[in-house]
N, C-alpha and C positions, 0 to 999 in steps of 0.2 A: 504494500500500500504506500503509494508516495499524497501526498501533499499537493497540488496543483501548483506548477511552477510560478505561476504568476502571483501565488500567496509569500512564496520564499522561491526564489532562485537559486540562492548558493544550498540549500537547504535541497530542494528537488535536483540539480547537479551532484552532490557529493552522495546522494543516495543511488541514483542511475551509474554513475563512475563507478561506485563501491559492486554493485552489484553485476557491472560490467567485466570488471576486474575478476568476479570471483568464476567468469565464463558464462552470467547467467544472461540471456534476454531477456529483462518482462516484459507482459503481454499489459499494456497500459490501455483501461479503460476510464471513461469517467465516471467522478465519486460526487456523492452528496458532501464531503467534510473537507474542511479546510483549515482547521489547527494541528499542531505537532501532539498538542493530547488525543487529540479525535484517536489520530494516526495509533496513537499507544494504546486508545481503551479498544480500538477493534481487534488490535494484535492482542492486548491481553484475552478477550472475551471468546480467542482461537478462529478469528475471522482472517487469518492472513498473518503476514507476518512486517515488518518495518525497521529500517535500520536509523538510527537517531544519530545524527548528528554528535561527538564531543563536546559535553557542556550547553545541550540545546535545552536541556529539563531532565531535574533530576530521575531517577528509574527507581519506581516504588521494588522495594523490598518481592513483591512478588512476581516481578519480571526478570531478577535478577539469578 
């Protein structure tokens, strides 16, 4: 799950690089959410997954 770029840029780039990096393509559709928490309660609630950013918000205790 990314973030629509035009919310965060550097933020939507460093997640597409990172996952570029790792070999992956994602298959990018459009989302109804548009914050970095959104992004986190859907990967917590096992809707997907999301790579955060260094320093972008702290990671509760049960995602870690």
């Amino acid at each position: 799950m990314l973030v629509p770029r035009d919310y965060h840029r550097t933020h939507y780039d460093y997640q597409l690089n990172a996952l570029k990096g790792l070999g992956i393509e994602p298959r990018i559709i459009d989302t109804d959410f548009s914050t970095t928490q959104s992004q986190m309660a859907l990967a917590a609630a096992g809707l997907g997954a999301c790579l955060i950013y260094p320093g972008t918000a702290p990671l509760p205790t049960i995602l870690c």
